[in-house]
C-alpha positions as protocol buffer text, in pm:
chain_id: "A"
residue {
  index: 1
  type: UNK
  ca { x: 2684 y: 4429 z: -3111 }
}
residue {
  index: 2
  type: UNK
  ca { x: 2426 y: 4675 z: -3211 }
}
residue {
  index: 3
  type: UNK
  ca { x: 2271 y: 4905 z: -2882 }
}
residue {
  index: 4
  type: UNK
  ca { x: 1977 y: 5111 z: -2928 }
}
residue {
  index: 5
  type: UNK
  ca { x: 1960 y: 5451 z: -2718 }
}
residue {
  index: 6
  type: UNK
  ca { x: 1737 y: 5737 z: -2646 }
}
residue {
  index: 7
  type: UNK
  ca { x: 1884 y: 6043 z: -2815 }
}
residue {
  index: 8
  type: UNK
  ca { x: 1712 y: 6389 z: -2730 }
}
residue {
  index: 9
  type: UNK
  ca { x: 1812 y: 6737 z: -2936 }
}
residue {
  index: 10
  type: UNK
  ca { x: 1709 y: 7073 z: -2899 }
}
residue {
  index: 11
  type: UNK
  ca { x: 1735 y: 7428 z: -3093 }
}
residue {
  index: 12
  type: UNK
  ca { x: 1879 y: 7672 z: -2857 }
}
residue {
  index: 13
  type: UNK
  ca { x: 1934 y: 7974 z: -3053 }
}
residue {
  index: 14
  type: UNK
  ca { x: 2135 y: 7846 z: -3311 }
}
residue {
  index: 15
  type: UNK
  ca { x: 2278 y: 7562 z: -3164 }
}
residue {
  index: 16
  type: UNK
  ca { x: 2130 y: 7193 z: -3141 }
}
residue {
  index: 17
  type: UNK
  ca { x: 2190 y: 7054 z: -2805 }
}
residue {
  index: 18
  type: UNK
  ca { x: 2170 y: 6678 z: -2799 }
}
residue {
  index: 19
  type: UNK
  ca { x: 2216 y: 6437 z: -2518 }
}
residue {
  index: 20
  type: UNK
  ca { x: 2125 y: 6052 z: -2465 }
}
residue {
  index: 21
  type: UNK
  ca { x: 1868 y: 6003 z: -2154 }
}
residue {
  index: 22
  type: UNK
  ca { x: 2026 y: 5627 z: -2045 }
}
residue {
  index: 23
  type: UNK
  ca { x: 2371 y: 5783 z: -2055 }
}
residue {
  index: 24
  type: UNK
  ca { x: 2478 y: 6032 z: -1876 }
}
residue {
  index: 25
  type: UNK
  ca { x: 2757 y: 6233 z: -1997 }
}
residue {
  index: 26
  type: UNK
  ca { x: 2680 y: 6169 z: -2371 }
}
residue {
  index: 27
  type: UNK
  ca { x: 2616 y: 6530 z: -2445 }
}
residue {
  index: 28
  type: UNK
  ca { x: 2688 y: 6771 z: -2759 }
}
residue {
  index: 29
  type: UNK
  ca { x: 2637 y: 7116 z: -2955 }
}
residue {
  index: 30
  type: UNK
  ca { x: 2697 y: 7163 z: -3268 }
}
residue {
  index: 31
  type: UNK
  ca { x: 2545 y: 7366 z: -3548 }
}
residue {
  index: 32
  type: UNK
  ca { x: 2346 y: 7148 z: -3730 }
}
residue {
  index: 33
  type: UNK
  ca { x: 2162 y: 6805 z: -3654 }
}
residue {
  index: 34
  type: UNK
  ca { x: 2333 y: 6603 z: -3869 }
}
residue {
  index: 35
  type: UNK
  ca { x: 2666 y: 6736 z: -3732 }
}
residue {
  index: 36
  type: UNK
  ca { x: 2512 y: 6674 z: -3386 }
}
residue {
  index: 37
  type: UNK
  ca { x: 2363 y: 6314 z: -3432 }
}
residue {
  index: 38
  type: UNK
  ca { x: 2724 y: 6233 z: -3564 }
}
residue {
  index: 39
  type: UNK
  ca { x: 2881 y: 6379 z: -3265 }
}
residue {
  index: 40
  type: UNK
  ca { x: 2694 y: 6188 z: -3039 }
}
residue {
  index: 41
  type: UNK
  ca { x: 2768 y: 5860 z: -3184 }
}
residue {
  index: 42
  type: UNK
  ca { x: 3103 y: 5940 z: -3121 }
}
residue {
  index: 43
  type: UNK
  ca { x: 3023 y: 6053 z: -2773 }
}
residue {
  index: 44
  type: UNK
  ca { x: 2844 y: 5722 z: -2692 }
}
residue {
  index: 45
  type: UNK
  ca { x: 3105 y: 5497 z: -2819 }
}
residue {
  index: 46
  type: UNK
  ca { x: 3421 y: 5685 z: -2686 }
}
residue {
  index: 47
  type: UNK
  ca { x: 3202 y: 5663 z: -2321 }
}
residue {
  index: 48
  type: UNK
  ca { x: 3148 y: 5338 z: -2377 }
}
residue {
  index: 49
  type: UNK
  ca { x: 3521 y: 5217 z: -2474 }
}
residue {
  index: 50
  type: UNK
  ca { x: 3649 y: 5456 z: -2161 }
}
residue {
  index: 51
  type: UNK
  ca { x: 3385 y: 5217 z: -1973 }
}
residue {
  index: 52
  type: UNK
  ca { x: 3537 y: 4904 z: -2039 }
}
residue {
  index: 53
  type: UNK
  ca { x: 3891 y: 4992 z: -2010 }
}
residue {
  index: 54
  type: UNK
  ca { x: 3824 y: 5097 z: -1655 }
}
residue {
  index: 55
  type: UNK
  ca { x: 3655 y: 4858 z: -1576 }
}
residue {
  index: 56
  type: UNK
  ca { x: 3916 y: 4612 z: -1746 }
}
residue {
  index: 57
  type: UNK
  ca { x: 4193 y: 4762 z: -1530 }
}
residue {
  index: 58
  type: UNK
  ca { x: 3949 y: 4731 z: -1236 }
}
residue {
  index: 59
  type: UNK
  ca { x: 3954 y: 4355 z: -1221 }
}
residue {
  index: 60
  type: UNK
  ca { x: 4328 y: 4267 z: -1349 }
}
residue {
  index: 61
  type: UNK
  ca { x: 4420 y: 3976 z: -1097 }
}
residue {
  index: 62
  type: UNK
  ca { x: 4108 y: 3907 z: -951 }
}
residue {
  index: 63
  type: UNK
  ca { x: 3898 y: 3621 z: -965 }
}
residue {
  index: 64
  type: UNK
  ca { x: 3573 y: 3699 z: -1186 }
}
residue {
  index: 65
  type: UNK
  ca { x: 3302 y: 3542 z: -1399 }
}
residue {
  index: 66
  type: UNK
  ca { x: 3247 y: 3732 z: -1723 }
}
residue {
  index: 67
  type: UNK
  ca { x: 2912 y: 3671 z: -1899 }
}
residue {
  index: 68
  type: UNK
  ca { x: 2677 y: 3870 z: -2146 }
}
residue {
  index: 69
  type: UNK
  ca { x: 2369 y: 4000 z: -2003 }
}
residue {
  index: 70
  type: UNK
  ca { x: 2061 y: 4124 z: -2152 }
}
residue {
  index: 71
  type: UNK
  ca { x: 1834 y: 4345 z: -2076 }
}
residue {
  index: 72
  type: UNK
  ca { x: 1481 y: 4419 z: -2209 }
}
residue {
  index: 73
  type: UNK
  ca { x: 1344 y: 4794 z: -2085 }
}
């Protein structure tokens, strides 16, 4: 499943700062942008994972409907 999301970097000095605006948390620095485009990938996706597992453990036992849901923004 492919997600699309808002990434956002900035020079500070000589740093890029990057962060995703519909996830909060998914943050980096790193030297260069390619280094911190990469980095955030790997930010989103190990959020994400963490997500699931949580909520995975969450609802072991209990009585739930699972579905896919879309959203259009």
């Amino acid at each position: 499943m492919m997600n699309t999301f808002t990434a956002i970097f900035e020079k500070v000095d000589n740093w890029y700062i990057g962060y995703v605006a519909e996830l909060p948390g998914a943050n980096v620095q790193e030297k260069t942008l390619d280094e911190a485009r990469e980095s955030l990938k790997e930010a989103i996706e190990l959020i994400l994972h963490t997500n699931r597992e949580m909520a995975e453990r969450e609802i072991i036992g209990k009585d739930v409907i699972r579905e896919s849901l879309e959203v259009t923004i």
